[in-house]
N, C-alpha and C positions, 0 to 999 in steps of 0.2 A: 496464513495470509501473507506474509513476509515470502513465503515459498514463490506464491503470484505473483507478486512484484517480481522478484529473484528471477526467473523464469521470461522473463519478457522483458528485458534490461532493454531502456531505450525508446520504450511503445508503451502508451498507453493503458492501464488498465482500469476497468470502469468501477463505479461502487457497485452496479450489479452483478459484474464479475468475483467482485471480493466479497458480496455479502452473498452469492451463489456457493461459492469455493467454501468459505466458514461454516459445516451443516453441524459441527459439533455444540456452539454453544448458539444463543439464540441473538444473535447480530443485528443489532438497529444502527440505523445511520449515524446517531452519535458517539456508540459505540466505539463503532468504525472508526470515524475522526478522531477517537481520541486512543484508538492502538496504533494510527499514522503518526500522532504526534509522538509518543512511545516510542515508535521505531525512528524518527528522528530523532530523539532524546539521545537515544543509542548510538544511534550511527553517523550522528551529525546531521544539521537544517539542508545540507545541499544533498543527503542521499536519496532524497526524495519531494520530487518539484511536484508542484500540486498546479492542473490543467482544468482550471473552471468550466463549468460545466460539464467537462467531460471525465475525468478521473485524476491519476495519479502517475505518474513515471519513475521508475528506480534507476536515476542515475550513473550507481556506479555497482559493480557487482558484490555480494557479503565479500566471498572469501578473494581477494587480491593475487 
């Protein structure tokens, strides 16, 4: 999931995009929400701005 974001730095990516990408474990939308919060945990509240109703943007790239 992190990889999708990674991949599209800057744009947009949607929940059906992220819950498409994820076919390994079985991905509901709270889920989701709550391995976004995870990864901001991680990487800090600004690595990833959250676009209502549309999805998610990764800010800044993992590796600097």
């Amino acid at each position: 999931m992190i990889d999708a974001l990674d991949q599209r730095i800057g744009r947009v990516v949607t929940r059906e995009e992220l819950l498409a990408r994820v076919r390994w474990s079985p991905l509901t939308a709270r889920r989701l929400d709550a391995h976004i919060q995870r990864i901001r945990e991680v990487l800090g509240p600004e690595a990833v701005e959250t676009v209502p109703r549309r999805g998610w943007i990764m800010r800044r790239p993992l590796a600097a």
